[in-house]
Z-matrix of the N, CA and C atoms (Angstrom, degrees):
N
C 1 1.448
C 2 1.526 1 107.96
N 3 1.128 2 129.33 1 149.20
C 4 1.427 3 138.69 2 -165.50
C 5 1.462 4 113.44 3 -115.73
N 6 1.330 5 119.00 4 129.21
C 7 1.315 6 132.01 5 -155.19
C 8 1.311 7 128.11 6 -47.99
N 9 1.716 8 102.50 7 -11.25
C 10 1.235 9 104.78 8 -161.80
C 11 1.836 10 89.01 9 -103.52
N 12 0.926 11 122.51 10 -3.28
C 13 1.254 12 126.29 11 -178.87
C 14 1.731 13 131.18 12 -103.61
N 15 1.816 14 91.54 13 -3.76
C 16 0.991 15 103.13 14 179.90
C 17 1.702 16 122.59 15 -84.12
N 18 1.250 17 111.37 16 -13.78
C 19 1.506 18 133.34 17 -163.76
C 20 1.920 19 104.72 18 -100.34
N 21 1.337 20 98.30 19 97.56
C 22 2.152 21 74.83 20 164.60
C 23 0.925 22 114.81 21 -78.89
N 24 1.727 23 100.26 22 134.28
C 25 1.297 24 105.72 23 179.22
C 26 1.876 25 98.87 24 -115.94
N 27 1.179 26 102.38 25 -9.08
C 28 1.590 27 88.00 26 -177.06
C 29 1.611 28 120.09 27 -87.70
N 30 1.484 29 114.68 28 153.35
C 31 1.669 30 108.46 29 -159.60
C 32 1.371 31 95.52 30 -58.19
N 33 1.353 32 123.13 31 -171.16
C 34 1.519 33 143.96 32 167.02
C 35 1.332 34 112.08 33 -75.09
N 36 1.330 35 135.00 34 151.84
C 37 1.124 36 140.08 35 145.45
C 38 1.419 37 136.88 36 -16.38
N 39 1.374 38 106.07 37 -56.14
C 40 1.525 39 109.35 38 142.65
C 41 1.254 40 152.76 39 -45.71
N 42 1.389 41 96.11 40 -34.06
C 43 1.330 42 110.82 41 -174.10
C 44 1.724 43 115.28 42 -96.65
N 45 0.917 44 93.03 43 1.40
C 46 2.084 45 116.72 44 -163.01
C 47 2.437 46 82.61 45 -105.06
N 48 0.920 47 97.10 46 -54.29
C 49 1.702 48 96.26 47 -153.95
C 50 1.842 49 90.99 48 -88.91
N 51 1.067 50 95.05 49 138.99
C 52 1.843 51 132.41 50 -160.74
C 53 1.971 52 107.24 51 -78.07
N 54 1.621 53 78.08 52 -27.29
C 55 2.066 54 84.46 53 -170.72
C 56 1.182 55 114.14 54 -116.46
N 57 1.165 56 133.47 55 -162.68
C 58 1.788 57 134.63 56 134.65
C 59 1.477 58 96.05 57 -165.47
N 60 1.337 59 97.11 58 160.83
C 61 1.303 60 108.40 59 170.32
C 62 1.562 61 132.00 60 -120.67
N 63 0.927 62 138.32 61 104.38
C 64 1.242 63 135.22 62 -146.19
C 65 2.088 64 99.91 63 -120.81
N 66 1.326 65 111.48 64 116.40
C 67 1.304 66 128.36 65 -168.80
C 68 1.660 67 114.77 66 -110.60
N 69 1.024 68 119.71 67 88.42
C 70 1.674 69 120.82 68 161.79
C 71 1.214 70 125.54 69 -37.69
N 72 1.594 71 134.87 70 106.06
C 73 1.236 72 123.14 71 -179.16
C 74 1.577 73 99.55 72 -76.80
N 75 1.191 74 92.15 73 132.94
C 76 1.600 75 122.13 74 178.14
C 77 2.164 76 104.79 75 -67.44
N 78 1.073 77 94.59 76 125.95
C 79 1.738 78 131.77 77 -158.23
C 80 1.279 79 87.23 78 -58.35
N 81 1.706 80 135.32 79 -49.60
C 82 1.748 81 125.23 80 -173.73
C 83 2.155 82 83.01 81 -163.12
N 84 1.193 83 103.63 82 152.70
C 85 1.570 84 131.53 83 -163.68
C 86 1.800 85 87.48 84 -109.83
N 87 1.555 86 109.01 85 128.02
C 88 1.232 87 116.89 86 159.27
C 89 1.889 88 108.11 87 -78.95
N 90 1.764 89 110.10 88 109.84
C 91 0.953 90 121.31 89 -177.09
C 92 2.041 91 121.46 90 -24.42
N 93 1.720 92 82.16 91 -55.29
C 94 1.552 93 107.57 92 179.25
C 95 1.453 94 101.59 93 -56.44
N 96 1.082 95 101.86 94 -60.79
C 97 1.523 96 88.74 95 -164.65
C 98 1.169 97 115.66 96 -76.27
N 99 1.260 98 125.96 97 21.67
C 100 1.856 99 142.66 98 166.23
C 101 0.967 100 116.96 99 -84.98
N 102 1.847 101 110.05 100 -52.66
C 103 1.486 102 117.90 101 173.81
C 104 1.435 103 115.96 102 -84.35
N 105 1.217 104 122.37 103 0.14
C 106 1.945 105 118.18 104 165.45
C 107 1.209 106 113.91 105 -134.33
N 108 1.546 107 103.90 106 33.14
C 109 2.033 108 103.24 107 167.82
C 110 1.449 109 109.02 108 -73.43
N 111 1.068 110 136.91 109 -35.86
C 112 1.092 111 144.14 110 161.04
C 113 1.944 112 120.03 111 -20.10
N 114 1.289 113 80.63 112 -73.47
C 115 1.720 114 112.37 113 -178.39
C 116 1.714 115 104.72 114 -66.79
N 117 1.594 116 114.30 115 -34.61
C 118 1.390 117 134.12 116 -177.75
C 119 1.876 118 95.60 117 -61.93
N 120 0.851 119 111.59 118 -70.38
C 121 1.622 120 130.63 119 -175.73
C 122 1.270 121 132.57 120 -70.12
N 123 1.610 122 103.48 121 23.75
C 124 1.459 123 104.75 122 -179.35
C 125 1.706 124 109.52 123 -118.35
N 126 1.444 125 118.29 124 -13.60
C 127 1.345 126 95.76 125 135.99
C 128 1.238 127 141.45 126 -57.56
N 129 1.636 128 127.05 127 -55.34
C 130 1.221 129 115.52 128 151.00
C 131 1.424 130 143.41 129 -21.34
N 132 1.369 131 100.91 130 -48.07
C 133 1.515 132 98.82 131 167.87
C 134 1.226 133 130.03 132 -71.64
N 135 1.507 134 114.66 133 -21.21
C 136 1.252 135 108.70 134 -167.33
C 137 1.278 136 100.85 135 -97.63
N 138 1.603 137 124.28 136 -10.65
C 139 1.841 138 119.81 137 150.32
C 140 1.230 139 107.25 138 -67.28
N 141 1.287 140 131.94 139 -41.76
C 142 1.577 141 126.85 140 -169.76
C 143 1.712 142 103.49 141 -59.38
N 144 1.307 143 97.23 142 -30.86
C 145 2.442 144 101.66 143 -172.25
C 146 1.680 145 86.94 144 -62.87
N 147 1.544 146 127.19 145 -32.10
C 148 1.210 147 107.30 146 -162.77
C 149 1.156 148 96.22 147 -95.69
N 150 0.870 149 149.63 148 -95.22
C 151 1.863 150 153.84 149 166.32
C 152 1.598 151 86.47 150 12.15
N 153 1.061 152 127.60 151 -99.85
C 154 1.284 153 120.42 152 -175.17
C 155 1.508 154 129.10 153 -15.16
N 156 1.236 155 120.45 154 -64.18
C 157 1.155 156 148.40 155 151.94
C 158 1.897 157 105.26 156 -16.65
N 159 1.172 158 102.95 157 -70.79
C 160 1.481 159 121.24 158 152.91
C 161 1.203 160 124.48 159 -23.92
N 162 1.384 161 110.63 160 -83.87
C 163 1.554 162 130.88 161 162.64
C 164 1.581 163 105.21 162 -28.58
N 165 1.248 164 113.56 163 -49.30
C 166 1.670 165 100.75 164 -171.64
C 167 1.733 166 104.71 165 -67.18
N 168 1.035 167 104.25 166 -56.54
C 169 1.671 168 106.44 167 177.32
C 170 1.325 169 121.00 168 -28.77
N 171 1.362 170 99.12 169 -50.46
C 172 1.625 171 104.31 170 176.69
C 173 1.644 172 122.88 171 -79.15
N 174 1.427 173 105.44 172 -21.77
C 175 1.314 174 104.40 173 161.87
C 176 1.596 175 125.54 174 -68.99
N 177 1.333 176 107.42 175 -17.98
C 178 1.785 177 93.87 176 169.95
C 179 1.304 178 90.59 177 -112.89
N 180 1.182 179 158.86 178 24.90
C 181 1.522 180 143.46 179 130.24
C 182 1.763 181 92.00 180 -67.36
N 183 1.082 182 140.22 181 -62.92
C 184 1.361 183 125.39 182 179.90
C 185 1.249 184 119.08 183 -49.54
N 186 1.366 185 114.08 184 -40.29
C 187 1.964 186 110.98 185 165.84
C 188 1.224 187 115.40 186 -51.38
N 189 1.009 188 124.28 187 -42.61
C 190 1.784 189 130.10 188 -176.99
C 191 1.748 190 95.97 189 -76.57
N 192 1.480 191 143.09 190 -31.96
C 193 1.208 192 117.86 191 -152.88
C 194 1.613 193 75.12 192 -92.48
N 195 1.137 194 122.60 193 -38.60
C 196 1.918 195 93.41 194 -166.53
C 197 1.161 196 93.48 195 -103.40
N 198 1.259 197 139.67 196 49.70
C 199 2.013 198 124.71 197 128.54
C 200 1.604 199 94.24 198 -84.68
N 201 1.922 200 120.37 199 -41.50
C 202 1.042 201 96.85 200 -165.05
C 203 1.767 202 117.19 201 -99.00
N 204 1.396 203 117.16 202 4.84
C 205 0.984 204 108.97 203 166.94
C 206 1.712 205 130.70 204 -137.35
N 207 1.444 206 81.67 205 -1.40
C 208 1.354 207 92.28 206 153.31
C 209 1.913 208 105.54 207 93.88
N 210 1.269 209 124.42 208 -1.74
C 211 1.610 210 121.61 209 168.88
C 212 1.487 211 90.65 210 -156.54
N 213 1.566 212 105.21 211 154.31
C 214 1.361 213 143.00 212 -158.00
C 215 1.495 214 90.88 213 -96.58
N 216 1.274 215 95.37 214 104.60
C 217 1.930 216 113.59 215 159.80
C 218 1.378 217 123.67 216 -32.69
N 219 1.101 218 98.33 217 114.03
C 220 1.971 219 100.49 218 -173.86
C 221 1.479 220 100.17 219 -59.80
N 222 1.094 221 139.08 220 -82.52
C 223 1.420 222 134.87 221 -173.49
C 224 1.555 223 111.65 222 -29.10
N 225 1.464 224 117.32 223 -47.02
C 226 1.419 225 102.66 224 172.94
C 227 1.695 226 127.27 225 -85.93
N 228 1.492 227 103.39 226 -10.87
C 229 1.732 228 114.23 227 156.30
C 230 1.598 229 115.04 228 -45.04
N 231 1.527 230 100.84 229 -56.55
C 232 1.429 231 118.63 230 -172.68
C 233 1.172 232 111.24 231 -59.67
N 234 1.646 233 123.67 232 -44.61
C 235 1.123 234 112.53 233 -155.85
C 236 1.792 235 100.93 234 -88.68
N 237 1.517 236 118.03 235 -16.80
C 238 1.132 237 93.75 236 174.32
C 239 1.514 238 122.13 237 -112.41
N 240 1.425 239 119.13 238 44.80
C 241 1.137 240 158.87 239 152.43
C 242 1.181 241 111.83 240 -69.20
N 243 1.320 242 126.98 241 -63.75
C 244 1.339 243 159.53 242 -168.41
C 245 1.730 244 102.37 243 -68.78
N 246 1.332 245 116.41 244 -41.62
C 247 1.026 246 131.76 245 -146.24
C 248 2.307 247 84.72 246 -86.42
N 249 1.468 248 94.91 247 -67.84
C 250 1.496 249 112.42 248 169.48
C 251 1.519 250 112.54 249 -35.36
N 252 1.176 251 129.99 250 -30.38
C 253 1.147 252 132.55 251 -139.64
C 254 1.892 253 77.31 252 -115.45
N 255 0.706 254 119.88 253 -73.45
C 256 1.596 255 127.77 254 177.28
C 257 1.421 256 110.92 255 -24.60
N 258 1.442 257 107.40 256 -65.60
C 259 1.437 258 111.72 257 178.68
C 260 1.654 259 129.78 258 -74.82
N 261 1.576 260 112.32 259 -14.00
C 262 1.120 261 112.41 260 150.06
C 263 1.373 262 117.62 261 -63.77
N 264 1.556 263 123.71 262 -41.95
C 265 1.606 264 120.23 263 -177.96
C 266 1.649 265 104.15 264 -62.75
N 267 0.997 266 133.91 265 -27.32
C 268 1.230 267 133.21 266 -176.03
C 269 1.564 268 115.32 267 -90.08
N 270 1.343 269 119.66 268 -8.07
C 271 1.179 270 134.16 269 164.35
C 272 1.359 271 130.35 270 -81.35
N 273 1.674 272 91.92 271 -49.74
C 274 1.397 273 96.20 272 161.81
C 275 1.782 274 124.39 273 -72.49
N 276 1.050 275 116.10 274 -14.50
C 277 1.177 276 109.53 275 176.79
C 278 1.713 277 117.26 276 -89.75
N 279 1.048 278 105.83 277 -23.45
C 280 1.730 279 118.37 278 156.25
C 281 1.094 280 107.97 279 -45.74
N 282 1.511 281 115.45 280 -76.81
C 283 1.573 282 139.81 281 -165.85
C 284 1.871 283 95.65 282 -58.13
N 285 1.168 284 144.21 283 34.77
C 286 0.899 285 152.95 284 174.00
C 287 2.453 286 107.50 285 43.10
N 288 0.959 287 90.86 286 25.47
C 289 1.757 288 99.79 287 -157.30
C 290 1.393 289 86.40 288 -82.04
N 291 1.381 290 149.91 289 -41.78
C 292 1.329 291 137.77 290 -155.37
C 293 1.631 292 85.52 291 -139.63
N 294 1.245 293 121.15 292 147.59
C 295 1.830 294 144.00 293 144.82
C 296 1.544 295 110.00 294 -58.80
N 297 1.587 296 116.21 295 -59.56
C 298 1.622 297 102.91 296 -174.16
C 299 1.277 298 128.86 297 -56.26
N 300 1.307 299 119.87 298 164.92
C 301 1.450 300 111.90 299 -160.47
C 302 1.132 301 75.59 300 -109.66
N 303 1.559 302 121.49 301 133.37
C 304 1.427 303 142.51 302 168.10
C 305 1.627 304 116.02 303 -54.45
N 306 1.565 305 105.45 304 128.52
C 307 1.677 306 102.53 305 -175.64
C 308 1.585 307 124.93 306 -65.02
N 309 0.945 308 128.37 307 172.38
C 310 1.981 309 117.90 308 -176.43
C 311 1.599 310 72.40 309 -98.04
N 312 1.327 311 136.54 310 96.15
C 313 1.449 312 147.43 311 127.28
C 314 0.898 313 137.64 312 -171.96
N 315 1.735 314 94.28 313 159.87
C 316 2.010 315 103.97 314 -156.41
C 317 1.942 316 102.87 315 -73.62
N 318 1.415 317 122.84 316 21.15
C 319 1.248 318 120.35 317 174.09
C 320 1.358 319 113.08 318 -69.83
């Protein structure tokens, strides 16, 4: 191995990534809502296909604003922030990780 490779120099994992997510396992699971989260979460999803859908649009309108101007539009940062943040809540509530039924918002 060669000397220059022997030393880390790059930050940690942690220290490199901007977010985290940190999930409370929930104390006891309402049975019902175990056996029809499924069925529970398909409005959501089928707003999330559009929001998403969305999200892509604005991601190559954001490709074009920073080739041509060089920083990423706050309004479209936010919104697909918002967007991430949404579909993790709806993930986690699939993935059986949280009981509440996730709100329809990009908060």
């Amino acid at each position: 191995m060669s000397p220059c490779c022997a030393t880390n120099t790059r930050p940690s994992v942690a220290a490199r990534t901007p977010s985290r997510s940190i999930v409370d396992y929930p104390e006891e699971s309402n049975r019902w809502s175990v056996a029809l989260r499924l069925i529970l979460a398909i409005p959501q999803i089928i707003v999330l296909v559009f929001v998403l859908l969305a999200w892509l649009v604005t991601v190559v309108i954001a490709w074009f604003a920073i080739l041509f101007t060089g920083r990423y539009p706050d309004g479209l940062y936010g919104f697909g922030v918002g967007v991430q943040r949404w579909t993790l809540r709806v993930q986690a509530y699939l993935f059986l990780m949280r009981d509440e039924y996730p709100p329809f918002s990009l908060e």
